[in-house]
C-alpha positions in Angstrom: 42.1 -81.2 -196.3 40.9 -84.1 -194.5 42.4 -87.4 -194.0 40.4 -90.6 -194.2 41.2 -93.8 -193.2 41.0 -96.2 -195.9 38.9 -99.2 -195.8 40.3 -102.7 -196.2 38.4 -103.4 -199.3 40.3 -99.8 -200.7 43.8 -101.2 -199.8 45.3 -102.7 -202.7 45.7 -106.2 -202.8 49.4 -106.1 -203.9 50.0 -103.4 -200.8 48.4 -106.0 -198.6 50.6 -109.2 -200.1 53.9 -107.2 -199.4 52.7 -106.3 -195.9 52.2 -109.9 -195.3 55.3 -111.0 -196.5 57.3 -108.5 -194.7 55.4 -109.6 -191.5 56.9 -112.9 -191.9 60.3 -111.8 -193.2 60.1 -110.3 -189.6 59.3 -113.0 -187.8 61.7 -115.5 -189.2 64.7 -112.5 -188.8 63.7 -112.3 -185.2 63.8 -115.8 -184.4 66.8 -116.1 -186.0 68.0 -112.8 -183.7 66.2 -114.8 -180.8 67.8 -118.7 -181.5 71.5 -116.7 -181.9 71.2 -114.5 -178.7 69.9 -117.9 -176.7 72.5 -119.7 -178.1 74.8 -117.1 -176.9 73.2 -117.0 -173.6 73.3 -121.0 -173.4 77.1 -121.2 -174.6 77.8 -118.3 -172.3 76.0 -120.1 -169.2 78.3 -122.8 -170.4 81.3 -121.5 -170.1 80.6 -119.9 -166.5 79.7 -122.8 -165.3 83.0 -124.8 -166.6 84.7 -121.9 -165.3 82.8 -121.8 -162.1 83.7 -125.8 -162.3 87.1 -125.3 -163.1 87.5 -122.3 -159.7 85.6 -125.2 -157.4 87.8 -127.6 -158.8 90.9 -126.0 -158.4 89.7 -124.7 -154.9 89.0 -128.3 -154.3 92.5 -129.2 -155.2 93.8 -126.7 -153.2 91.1 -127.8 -150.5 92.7 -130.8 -150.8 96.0 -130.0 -150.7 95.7 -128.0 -147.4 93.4 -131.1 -145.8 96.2 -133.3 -147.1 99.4 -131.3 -145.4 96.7 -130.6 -142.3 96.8 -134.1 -142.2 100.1 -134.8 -142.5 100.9 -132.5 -139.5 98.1 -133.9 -137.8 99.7 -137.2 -138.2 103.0 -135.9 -137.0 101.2 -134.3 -134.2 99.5 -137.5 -133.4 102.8 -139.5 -133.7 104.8 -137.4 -131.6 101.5 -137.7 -128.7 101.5 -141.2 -129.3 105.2 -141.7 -128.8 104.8 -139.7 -125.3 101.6 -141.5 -124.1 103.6 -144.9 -124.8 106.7 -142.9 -123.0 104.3 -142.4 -120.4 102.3 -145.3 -120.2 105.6 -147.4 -119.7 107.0 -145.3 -116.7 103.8 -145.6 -115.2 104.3 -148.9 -115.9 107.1 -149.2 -113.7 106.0 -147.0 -111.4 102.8 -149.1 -110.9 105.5 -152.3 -110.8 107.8 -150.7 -108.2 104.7 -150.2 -105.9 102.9 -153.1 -106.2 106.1 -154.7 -105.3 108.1 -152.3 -103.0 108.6 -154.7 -100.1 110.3 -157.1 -102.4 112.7 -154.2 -103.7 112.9 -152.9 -100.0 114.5 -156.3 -99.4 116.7 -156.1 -102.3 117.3 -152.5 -101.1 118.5 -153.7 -97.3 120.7 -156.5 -98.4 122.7 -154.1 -101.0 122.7 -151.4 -98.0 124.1 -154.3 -95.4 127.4 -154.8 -97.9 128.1 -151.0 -97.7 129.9 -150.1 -94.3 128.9 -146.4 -94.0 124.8 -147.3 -95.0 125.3 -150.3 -92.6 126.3 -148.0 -89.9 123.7 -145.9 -90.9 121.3 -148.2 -90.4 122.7 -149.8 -87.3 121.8 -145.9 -85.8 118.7 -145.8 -86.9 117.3 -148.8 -86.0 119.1 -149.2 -82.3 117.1 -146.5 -81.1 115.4 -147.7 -77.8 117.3 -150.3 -77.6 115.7 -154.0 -77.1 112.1 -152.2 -76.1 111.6 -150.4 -79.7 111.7 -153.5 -81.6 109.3 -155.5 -79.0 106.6 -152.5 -79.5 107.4 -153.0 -83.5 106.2 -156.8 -82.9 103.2 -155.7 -80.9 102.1 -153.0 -83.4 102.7 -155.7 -86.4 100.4 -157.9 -84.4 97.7 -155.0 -83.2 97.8 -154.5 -87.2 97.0 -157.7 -88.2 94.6 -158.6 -85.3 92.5 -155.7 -86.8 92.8 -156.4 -90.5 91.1 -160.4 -89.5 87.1 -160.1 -90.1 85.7 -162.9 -87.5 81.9 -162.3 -88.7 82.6 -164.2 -91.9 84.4 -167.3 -90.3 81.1 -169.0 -88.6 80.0 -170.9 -91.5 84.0 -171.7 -92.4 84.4 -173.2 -88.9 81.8 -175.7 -89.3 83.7 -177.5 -92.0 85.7 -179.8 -89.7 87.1 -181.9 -92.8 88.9 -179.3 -94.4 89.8 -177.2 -92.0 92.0 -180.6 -90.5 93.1 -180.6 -94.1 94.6 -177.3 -94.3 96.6 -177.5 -91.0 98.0 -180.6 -91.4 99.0 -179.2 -94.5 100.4 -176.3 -92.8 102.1 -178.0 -89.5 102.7 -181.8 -90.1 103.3 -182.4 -93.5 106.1 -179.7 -93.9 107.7 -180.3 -90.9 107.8 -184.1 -91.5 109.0 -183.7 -95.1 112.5 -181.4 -93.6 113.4 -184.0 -91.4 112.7 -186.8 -94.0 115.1 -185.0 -96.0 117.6 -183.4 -93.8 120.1 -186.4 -93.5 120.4 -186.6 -97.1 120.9 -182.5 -97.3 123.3 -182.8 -94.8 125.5 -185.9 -95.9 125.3 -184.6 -99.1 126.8 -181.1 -98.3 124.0 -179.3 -100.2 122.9 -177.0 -97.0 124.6 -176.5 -93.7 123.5 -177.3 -90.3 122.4 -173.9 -89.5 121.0 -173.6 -93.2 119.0 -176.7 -93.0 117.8 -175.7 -89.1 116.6 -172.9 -90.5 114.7 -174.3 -93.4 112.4 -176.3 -90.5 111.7 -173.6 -88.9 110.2 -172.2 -91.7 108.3 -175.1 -92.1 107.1 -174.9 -89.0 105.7 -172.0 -89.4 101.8 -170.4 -90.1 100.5 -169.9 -93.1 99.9 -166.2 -94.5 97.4 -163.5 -93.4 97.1 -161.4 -96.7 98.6 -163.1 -99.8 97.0 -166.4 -99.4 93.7 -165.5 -99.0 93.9 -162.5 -101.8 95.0 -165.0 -104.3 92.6 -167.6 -103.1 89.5 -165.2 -103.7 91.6 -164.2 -107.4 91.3 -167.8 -108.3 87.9 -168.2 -107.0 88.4 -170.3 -104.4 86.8 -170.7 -100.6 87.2 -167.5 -99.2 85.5 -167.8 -95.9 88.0 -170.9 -95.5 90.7 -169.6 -96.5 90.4 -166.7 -94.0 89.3 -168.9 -91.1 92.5 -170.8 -91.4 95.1 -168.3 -92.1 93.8 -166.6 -88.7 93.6 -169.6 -86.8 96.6 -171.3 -87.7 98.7 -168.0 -87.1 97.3 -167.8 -83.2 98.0 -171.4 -82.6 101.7 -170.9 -84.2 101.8 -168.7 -81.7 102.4 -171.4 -79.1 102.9 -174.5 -81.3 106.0 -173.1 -83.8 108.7 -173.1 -80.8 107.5 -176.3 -79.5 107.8 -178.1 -83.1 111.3 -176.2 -83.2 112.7 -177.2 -79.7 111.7 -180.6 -80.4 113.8 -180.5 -83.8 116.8 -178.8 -82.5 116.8 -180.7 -79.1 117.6 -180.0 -75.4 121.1 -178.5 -76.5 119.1 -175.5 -78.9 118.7 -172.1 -76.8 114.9 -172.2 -77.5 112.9 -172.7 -74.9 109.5 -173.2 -75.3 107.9 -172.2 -72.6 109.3 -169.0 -71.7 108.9 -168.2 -75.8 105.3 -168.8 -75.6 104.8 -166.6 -73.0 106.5 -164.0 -74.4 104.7 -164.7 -77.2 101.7 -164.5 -75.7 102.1 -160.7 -74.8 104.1 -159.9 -77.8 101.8 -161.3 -80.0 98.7 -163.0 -79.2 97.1 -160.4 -76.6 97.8 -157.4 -79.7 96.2 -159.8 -82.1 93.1 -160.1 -79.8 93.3 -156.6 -79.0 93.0 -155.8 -82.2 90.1 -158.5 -82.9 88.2 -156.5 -80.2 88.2 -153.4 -81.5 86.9 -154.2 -84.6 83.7 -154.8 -82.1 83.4 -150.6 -82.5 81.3 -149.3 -84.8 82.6 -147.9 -87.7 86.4 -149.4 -87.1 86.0 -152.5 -89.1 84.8 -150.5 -92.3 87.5 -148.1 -91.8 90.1 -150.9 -91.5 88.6 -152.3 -94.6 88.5 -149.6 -96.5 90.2 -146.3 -96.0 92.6 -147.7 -93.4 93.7 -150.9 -95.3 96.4 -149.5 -97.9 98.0 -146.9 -95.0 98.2 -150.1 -92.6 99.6 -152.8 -94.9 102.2 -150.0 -95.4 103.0 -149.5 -91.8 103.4 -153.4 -91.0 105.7 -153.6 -94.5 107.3 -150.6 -92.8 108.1 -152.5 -89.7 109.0 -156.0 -91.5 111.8 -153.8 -93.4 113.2 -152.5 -90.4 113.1 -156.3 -88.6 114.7 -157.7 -91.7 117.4 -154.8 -91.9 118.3 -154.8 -88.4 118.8 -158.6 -88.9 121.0 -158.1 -91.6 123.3 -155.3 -90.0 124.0 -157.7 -87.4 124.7 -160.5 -89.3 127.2 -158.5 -91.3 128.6 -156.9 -88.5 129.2 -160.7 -86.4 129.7 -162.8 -90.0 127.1 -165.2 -88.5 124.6 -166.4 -90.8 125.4 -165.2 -94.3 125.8 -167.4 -97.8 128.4 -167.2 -100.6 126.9 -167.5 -104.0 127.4 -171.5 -104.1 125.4 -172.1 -101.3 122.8 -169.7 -102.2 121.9 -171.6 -104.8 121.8 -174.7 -103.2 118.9 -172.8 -101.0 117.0 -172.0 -103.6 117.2 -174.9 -105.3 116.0 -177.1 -102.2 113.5 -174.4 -101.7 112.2 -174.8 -105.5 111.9 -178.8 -104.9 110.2 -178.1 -101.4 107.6 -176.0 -102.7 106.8 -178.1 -105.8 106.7 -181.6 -103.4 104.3 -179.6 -101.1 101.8 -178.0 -102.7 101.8 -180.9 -105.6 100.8 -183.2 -102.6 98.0 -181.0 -101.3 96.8 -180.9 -104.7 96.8 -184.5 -105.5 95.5 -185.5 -101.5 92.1 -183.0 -101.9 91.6 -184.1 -105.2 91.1 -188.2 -103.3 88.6 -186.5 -101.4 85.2 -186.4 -102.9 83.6 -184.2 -100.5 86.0 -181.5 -101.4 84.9 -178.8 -104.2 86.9 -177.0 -106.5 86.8 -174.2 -104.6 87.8 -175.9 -101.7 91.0 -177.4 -103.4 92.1 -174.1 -104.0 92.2 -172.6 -100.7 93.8 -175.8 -99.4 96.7 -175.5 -102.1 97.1 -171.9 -101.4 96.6 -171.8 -97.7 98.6 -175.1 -96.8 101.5 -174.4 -98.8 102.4 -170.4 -98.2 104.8 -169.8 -95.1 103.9 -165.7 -93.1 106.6 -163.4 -93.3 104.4 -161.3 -91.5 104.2 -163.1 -88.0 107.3 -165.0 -89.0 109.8 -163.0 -88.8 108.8 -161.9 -85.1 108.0 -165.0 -84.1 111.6 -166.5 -84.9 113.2 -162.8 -83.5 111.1 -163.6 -80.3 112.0 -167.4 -80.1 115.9 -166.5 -80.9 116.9 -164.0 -79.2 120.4 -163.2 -78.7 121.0 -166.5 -80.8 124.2 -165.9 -83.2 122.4 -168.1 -85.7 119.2 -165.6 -86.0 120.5 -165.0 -89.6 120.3 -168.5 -90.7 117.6 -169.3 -89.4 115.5 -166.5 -91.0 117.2 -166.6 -95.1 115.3 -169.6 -96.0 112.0 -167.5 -94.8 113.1 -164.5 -96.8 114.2 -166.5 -99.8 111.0 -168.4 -99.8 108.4 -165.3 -99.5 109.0 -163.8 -103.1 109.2 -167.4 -104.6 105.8 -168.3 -103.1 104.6 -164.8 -104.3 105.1 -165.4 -107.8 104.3 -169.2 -108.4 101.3 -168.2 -106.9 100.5 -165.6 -108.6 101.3 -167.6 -112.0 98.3 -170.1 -110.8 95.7 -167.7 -110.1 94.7 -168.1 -114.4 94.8 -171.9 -114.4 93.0 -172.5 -111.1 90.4 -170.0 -112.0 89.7 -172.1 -115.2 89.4 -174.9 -112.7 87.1 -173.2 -110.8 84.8 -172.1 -113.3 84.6 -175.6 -115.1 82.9 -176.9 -112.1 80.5 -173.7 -112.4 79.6 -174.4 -116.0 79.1 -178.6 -115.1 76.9 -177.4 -112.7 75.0 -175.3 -114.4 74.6 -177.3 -117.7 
């Protein structure tokens, strides 16, 4: 038997109208299969990603968390460093303090060492060896030192202002030596210093002005540098031979200074190591070395030597009784000192600013330069001019007392006479 495939006209119509309707019963039932399984699918992606929110949310808490407690140790961490960098910071504070200023503490050092008998004997060992002849080759080397620390190159142009350059030494010879002896009758009357006290405080004033801490704070400040070098280095080699002639003529015929025979002792303890030193500076490559490299090593070396001076003075002023102050009359010294400094450099401030022809600059170096008293050549210049004199003591403290007080007033203007300074800068420029 053979099968035939019916025709669409043989298919019955009512066979071909339930077909149809199946065929759309199917398709609705699938979409409705279809719309449920993609909801499912959509409410499914759903929930994974509010779970995979909630997991990165909770990791971020916990992220969080462990950023907040790293943080919280970091903090402690960074506390602790910043407690030991201010730790450190301060000592190296001090430390930087204590060197900038050692020869001030050396001082301190010597005068607590002189009121102990065992360092005072100590001392007296040390610094009695050679005699006489070690601390006259101490004075030469402090003055070979200096005579190669001066630069003469850059003092031309400074030595053609005549004006100022009278200005500053005036300031440094006449005016402070006329101003002691105004006053020293009324000091004296009065009680306030003793003879030997008040002798000493001229010879201070009679003294140069400084090699190094003039000059550094004049070029702080901004003042005339070239000046300010030219008369620091000429005023120190004409102390040389003027300082015991102002002094002899203060203390009179009866005093055991005489001038000539100190001069000429000066003049090979002192002068002829200072020019030495000025010549060498004439060989290449020794002024750039003393300059640079060689400038801290030899500023130490000539404190080095000024410490011994000054502690060798001391043991033997402790050891004789000559020379020393109780606490009263300490205070009257620096007291008279105080009113000395202020009348002396207020008057050399008030007298260059009369003079037109002065600038700012110019007033600066001539305050600093005409009102600081050397320590440097001071002290062997008053050794040299008093030998064997039981009143070397006294005639030294005023010098000693006075350097640190110079130091820091001066060092408290440098901000105010910059300002100065640069106001004439800005005038000019506007």
């Amino acid at each position: 038997m053979m099968l035939t495939r019916a025709s669409p006209a043989s298919i019955s119509p009512i066979a071909s109208a339930s077909s149809g309707r199946r065929r759309v019963i199917d398709r609705r039932i699938n979409g409705r299969v279809m719309r449920a399984f993609g909801t499912t699918s959509a409410a499914r992606r759903r929930r994974s990603e509010r779970s995979r929110v909630v997991v990165r949310y909770e990791r971020g808490l916990l992220t969080v968390r462990r950023a907040s407690s790293s943080r919280e140790d970091e903090d402690e961490d960074e506390e602790g460093e910043t407690t030991t960098t201010t730790t450190t910071i301060r000592a190296r504070s001090v430390m930087q303090t204590i060197g900038d200023n050692y020869f001030i503490f050396g001082i301190g050092a010597v005068l607590v060492a002189a009121q102990a008998p065992a360092l005072r004997d100590a001392m007296d060992a040390a610094l009695g060896v050679g005699g006489g002849g070690a601390e006259t080759y101490a004075i030469a080397a402090l003055f070979f030192i200096a005579g190669l620390g001066l630069p003469v190159d850059v003092l031309r142009d400074a030595a053609s202002d005549v004006r100022l350059n009278a200005f500053v030494h005036a300031f440094i010879f006449v005016f402070p030596t006329t101003l002691v002896v105004c006053a020293a009758p009324a000091l004296q009357s009065t009680g306030w210093l003793d003879q030997n006290t008040l002798n000493g405080l001229f010879v201070m004033a009679a003294l140069p002005t400084t090699v190094g801490s003039g000059v550094a704070f004049t070029q702080s400040a901004g003042g005339n540098f070239s000046a300010a070098l030219l008369n620091s280095m000429s005023s120190n080699l004409l102390g040389i031979f003027l300082t015991p002639f102002l002094i002899h003529s203060f203390l009179g015929a009866d005093s055991s200074v005489d001038p000539l025979a100190s001069s000429s002792k000066l003049l090979l303890e002192a002068f002829l190591p200072v020019v030495l030193g000025m010549s060498l500076r004439r060989i290449p490559g020794v002024a750039q070395a003393t300059s640079g490299a060689l400038k801290e090593p030899s500023k130490f070396l000539s404190d080095t030597i000024l410490l011994g001076i000054i502690a060798k003075t001391f043991v033997v002023a402790e050891k004789s009784e000559a020379g020393m102050l109780d606490l009263n009359a300490a205070l009257h010294l620096v007291s008279a000192l105080a009113v000395f400094m202020l009348i002396h450099k207020g008057t050399i401030f008030a007298s260059a600013m009369a003079i037109d022809k002065f600038s700012r600059s110019d007033r600066v170096a001539a305050l600093y330069m005409g009102s600081h008293k050397t320590l440097a050549f001071g002290l062997p210049l008053i050794r040299a001019t008093f030998e064997n004199d039981p009143n070397l003591t006294a005639y030294l403290l005023p010098l000693i007392v006075y350097h640190p007080m110079q130091i820091l007033v001066s060092s408290l203007l440098v901000p105010p006479l910059k300002a100065y300074v640069r106001g004439e800068t800005d005038e000019v420029s506007s």
